[in-house]
N, C-alpha and C positions, 0 to 999 in steps of 0.2 A: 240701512245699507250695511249690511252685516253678511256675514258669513255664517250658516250654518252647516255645523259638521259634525258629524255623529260617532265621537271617541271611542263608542263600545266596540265600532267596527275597526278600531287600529289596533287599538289596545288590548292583547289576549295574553295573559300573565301566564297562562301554560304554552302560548307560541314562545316567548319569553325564555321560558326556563327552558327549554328544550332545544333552543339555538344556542342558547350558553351553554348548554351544557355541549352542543355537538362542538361551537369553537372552541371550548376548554379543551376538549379531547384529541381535537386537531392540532391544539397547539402544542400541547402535552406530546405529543408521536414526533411532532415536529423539533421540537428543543429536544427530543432525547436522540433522535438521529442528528441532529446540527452538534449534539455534545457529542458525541461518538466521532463525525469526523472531525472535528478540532481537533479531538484528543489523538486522533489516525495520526493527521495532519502535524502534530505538533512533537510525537516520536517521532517521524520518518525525519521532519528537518534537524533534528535534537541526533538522530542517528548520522546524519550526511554530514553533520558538523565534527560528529565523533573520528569516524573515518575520515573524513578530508583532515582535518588536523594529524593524525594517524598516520597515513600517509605521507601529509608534509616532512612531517619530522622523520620518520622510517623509510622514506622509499628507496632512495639506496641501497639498503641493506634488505628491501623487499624485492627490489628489483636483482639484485644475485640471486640471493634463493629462488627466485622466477627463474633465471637463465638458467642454476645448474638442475634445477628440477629436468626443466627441456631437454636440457643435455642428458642427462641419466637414461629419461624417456626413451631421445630418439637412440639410447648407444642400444637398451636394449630390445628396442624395435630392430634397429639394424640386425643384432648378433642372433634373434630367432627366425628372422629373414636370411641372415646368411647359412645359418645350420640349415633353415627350410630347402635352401635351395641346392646344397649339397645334398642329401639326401637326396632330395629330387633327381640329379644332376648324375648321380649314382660316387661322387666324390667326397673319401673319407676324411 
């Protein structure tokens, strides 16, 4: 009461080498795009950490130069708007 089974047919040392070789390969594409986004993944939060501390500490004084930026902006949005419209307007 045995089993017979005929190994030559499982067993093929060039099916073998050629599926190790396609997972090496796969796994090889695989680890160098997994290192790539790590390394993405690991400036962008190294970055947010930079800025957000950045900001704790500075924002005050980030937040004026914000404000008079806008101001500057809208003064001389205004004053090419107002000369525009004079001219227009035919008043010198």
């Amino acid at each position: 009461m045995g089993v017979n089974a005929d190994l030559s047919t499982l067993y093929r040392p060039d099916s073998f080498t050629s599926q190790a070789q396609t997972i090496a390969t796969s796994l090889a594409q695989n680890m160098v795009s997994f290192a790539t986004g790590l390394a993405s993944f690991s400036f962008s939060v190294l970055i947010i950490f930079i800025l957000s501390f950045y900001f704790t500490v500075d924002g005050p004084r980030i937040a004026i130069l914000c404000v008079r930026a806008a101001q500057e902006i809208c003064v001389r949005r205004w004053h090419h708007l107002s000369i525009a419209s004079s001219k227009a307007l035919g008043d010198s």
